[in-house]
C-alpha positions, 0 to 999 in steps of 0.5 A: 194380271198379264196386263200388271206383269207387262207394265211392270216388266216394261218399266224394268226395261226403260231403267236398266239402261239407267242403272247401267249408266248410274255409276258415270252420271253419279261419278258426273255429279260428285267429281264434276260438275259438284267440284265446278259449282263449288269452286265458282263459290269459292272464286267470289270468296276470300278463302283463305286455308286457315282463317275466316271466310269472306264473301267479296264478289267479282273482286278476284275477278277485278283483281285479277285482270286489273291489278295482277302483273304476274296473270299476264305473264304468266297468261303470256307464258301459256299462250306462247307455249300453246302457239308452238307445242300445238302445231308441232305435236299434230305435225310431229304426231301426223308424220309418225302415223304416216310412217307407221302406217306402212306395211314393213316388218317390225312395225308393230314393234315401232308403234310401241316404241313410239307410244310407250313415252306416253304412259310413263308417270311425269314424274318419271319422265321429267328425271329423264329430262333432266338428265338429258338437259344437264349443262355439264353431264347431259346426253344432249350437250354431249351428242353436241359436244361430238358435232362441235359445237357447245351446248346450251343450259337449257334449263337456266337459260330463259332463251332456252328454257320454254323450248326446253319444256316445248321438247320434253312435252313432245315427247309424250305425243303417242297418243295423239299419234295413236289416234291419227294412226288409227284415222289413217287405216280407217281410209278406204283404199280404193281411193288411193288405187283409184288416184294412182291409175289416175296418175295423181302424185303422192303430195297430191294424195296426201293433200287431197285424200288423207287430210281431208279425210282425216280432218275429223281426227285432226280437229279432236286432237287440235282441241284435244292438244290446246287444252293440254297446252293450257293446263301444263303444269307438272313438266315444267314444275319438276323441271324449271318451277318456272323460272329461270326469271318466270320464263317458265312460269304457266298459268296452271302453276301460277293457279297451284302456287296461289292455292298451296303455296301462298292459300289463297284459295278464292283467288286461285279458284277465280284463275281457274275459272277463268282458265276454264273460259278461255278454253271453253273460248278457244274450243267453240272457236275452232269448232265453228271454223271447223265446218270450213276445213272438216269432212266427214265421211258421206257429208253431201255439201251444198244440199241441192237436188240435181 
């Protein structure tokens, strides 16, 4: 009977961590990795709205990379926004870590500031925005108006516009700045001590204590921010909905108008997907070069004895 209760009591013990990890494994299956499995079923479909469903292969696909003008414009869209925002948001995130990690009165109050923008709704943010790029009333064109000179149409001209988008998205980089903030104060200090006696400069420091070993944060919010870049969307639908003359025009929203504007649902299931693959591409990309310029803290190089 002793024997009984400990098996039994063992076996309650090897599920509880089962049961405790239940609710993301389930959330995992129905809201994940379903939805995935179903939409590569529905790419090899024509799936329309409202009608009749047929299978039709990789003819999407073919259609797609073949036949489809409008995919690799807005692929190009995409990419050119991604080349810019990317580095920009690192270097603009990187810098105000640096900044709020000195110790100076108010600079709790600084870090709130600087997050804040980034838990306010798109929706909310885009009506500020454009406001802000207004032609004839906005807060932009008149702060240029005072220095002057006469301020552009951001928003209908295509010269203007994608750095327009470009700008509005900086302005979300809080947490992305969050992250670096909190590599920063993760740093031993002792290097930097031991670096000052030394006579080491401050561009020195930076360049050979603080990126080094921030790189392991430097390479998530990298990814983290590619990513973002290709599935952008909701800033530019509310501000340009693409235009003027589709220079705004990204890859997400060419998916969201084949799916609900046009229903086409198979064909915008297959964009998807093959969204999907060029960041799958461009993520294992990074993390293999990765090892070239990301340390992690007591990583012994080479692996020789003596």
């Amino acid at each position: 009977m002793t024997d009984a209760r400990r098996i039994s009591s063992r076996r309650r013990l090897s599920l509880a961590p089962w049961l405790f990890i239940s609710p993301w494994i389930l959330g995992f299956f129905f809201f994940t990795l379903g939805p995935m499995v179903f939409s590569l079923i529905m790419s090899l479909h024509d799936w329309p709205v409202v009608g009749e469903r047929r299978f039709v292969g990789l003819q999407n696909y073919q259609t797609m990379l073949t036949q489809d003008p409008m995919f690799w414009k807005s692929l190009g869209v995409t990419v050119k926004f991604a080349a810019i925002f990317v580095p920009l948001n690192i270097l603009l995130s990187f810098l105000l870590a640096v900044l709020l990690n000195v110790k100076v009165r108010g600079t709790a109050l600084f870090r709130t500031a600087f997050y804040l923008p980034s838990v306010i709704s798109g929706v909310a943010l885009v009506m500020i925005w454009k406001w802000i790029y207004s032609k004839d009333y906005g807060l932009l064109n008149y702060a240029l108006s005072l220095l002057g000179a006469e301020g552009p149409n951001w928003l209908g001209d295509p010269n203007w516009s994608i750095l327009a988008i470009i700008i509005a998205s900086l302005w979300g980089l809080g947490g992305t700045m969050l992250i670096l903030l909190a590599g920063l104060q993760s740093i031993p200090k002792e290097l930097y001590e031991a670096a000052r006696v030394s006579g080491v400069p401050a561009w020195a420091q930076t360049l050979y204590i603080t990126i080094p070993m921030l790189s392991p944060m430097l390479l998530f919010t990298f990814i983290t921010s590619l990513i973002s870049a290709f599935q952008q969307l909701t800033i530019a639908l509310l501000l340009t909905e693409g235009g003027p003359l589709k220079s705004t025009y990204f890859f997400a929203m060419y998916i969201y108008d084949n799916a609900f504007k046009f229903h086409d649902m198979g064909y915008a299931a297959a964009m998807s997907w093959v969204m999907f693959l060029i960041i799958l591409t461009l993520s294992l990309a990074v993390l293999k070069y990765s090892a070239a310029w990301v340390h992690y803290e007591g990583e012994v190089k080479g692996g020789g004895n003596g």
